[in-house]
C-alpha positions in Angstrom: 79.5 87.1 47.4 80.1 86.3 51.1 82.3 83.7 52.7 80.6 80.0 53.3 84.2 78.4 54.7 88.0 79.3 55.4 90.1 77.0 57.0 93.4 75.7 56.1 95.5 72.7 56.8 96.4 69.8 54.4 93.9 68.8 52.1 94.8 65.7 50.7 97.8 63.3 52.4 99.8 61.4 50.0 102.1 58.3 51.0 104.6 56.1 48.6 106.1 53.0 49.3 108.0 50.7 47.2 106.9 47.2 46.7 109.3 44.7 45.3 107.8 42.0 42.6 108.5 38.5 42.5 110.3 38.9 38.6 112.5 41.3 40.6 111.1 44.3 39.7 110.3 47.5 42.1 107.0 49.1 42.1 106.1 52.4 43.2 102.6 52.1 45.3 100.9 55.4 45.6 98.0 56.0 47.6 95.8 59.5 48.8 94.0 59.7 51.2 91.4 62.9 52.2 91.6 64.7 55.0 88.8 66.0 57.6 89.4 69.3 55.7 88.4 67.9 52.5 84.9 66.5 54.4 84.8 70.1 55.6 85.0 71.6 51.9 82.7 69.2 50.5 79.6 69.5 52.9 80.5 73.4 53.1 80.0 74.0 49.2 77.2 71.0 48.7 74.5 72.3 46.6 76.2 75.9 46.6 77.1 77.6 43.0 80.5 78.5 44.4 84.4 79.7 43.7 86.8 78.2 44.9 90.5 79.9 45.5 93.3 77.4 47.1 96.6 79.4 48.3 99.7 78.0 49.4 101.0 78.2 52.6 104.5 77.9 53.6 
């Protein structure tokens, strides 16, 4: 096996925000968006039999 890409950064941003309805109630809006890291990955690894290993970083 050799290495096709290694990068890191956030993959995938996330945002929330609260949306009141007209009966009062509050709804939770959630919405993801990729990243230019994701677009990265994805053409890296197209057509590619591949494995994929995701670490954390702190």
């Amino acid at each position: 096996m050799k290495e096709v890409f290694n990068e890191s950064g956030v993959f995938v941003e996330y945002g929330e925000k609260k949306v009141k309805l007209e009966n009062g109630h509050e709804l939770t809006h959630r919405q993801e968006e990729p990243t230019v890291l994701w677009w990265k990955l994805k053409e890296a690894v197209k057509g590619k039999r591949v494995r994929i290993v995701v670490y954390e970083e702190e």
